[in-house]
C-alpha positions in Angstrom: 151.1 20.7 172.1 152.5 21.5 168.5 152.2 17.6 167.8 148.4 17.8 168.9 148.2 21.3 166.4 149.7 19.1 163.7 147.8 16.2 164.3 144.5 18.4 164.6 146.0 20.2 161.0 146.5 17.0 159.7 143.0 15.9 160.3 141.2 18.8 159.1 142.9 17.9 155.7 141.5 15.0 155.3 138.1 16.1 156.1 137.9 18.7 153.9 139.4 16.5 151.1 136.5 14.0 151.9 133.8 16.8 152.1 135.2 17.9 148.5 135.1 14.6 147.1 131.5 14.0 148.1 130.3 17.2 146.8 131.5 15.9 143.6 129.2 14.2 140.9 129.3 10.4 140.7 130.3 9.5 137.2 126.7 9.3 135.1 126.6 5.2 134.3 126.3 4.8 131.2 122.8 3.8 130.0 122.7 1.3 127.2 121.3 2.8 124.2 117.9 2.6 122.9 117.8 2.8 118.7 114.2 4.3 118.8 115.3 7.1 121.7 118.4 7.4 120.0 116.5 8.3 116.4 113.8 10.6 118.0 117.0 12.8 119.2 117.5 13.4 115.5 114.8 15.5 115.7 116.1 18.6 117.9 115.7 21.6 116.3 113.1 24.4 115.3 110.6 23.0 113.2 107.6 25.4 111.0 105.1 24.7 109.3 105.0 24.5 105.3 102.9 26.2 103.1 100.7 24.6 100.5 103.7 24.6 98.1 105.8 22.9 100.5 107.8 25.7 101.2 108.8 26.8 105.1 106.4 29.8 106.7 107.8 32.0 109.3 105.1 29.9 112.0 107.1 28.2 114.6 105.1 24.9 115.3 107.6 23.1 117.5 111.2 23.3 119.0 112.6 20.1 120.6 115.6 19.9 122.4 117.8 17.6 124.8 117.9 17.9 128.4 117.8 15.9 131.8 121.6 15.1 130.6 120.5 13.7 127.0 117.9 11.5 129.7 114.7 13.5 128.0 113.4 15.4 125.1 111.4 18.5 125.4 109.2 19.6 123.1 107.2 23.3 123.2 104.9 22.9 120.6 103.1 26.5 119.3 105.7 28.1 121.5 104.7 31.7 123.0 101.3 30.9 121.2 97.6 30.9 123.8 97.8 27.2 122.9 101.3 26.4 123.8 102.0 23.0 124.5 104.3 20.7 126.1 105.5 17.0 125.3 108.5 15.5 127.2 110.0 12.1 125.8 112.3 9.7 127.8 112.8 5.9 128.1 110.8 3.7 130.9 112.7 0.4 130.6 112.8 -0.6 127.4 109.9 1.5 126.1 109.9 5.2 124.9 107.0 7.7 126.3 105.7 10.4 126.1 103.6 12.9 128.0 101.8 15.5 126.6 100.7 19.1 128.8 97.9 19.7 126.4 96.1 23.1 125.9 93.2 21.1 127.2 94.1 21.2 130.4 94.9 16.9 130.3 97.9 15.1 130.1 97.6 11.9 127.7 100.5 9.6 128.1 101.9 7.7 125.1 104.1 4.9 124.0 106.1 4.5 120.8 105.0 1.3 118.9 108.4 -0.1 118.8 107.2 -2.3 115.5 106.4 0.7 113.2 108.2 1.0 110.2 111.6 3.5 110.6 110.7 6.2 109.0 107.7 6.4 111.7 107.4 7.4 115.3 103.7 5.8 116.0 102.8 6.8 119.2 99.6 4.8 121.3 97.2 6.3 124.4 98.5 4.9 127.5 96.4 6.4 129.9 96.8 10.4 131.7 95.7 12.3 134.2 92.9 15.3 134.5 91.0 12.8 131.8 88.4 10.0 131.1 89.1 8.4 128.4 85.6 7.6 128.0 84.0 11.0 127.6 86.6 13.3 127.6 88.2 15.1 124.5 92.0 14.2 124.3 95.3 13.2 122.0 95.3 9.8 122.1 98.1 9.5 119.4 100.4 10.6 116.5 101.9 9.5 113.7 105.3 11.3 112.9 106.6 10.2 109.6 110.2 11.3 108.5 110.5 12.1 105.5 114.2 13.3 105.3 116.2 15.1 107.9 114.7 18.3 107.6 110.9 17.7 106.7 108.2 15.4 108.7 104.8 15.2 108.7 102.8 14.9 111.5 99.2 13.7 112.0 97.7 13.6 115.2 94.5 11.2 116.7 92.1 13.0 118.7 89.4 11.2 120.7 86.0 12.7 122.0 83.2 10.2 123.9 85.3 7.4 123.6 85.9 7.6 119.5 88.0 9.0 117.2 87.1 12.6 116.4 88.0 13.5 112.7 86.8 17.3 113.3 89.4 17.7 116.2 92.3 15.3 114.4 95.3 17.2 112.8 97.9 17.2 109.9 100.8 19.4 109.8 103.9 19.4 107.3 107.1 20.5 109.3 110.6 22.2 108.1 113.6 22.0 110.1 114.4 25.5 110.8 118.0 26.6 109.5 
């Protein structure tokens, strides 16, 4: 009888090691690095806007920072603001995208133009959801130039009935926050 307790002890020890070491994480694999992911993380932080002198205003435009384990950026853009926005960033393949939870109630999905110069994150419509293309009034790209570590400029495309609409485009001159 005390052999069978033993045994039985025995076994439950080893169970509950197993059980423990499957409630464990597997070890992340490393993902290779992407060079254009990789310099878009440069850009967490807080970023406001700049006056006409170039000097940084207390107006909080956008705050980007890492998450999904370094897998995604998040970006809340006019933060606490009626028109607060959302654009998340992550890889698909070899490609970076984007989505974007506009104020307009669509989500435009982007890609980065891999073959813009380096000091440029070009991003290009590739298609969303709760929009036509064809009629509806959308993002359907950026430009984010980088013109040192703490100051970009950002200009944004805007279409309307299938066109570019100048009235609804934007330009914005960012500070990184210190």
């Amino acid at each position: 009888m005390l052999k069978r307790f033993a045994v039985g002890g025995l076994m439950f020890a080893v169970f509950a090691l197993v059980a423990v070491a499957e409630d464990k994480p597997a070890p992340k694999p490393a993902s290779p690095a992407n060079p254009h992911f990789e310099r878009l993380k440069k850009l967490v932080g807080t970023w406001v806007a700049a006056d006409e002198k170039g000097n940084p205003t207390d107006q909080v435009v956008s705050v980007i920072r890492l998450t999904g384990a370094g897998s995604a950026l998040h970006e809340t853009l006019f933060p606490g603001q009626p028109h607060e926005m959302i654009s998340i960033y992550h890889l698909d393949g070899a490609d970076v995208v984007m989505t974007h939870y506009c104020a307009l109630g669509n989500q435009p999905r982007m890609k980065l133009d891999l073959a813009a110069p380096t000091n440029q994150f070009k991003w290009d419509f590739a298609g969303g959801t709760n929009l036509n293309p064809a009629k509806d009034k959308h993002m359907h790209g950026a430009v984010v130039t980088v013109v040192s570590d703490d100051r970009i400029e950002l200009t944004g495309v805007a279409w309307e009935d299938g066109k570019p609409c100048d009235a609804c485009a934007c330009q914005m001159k960012l500070i990184r926050k210190k």
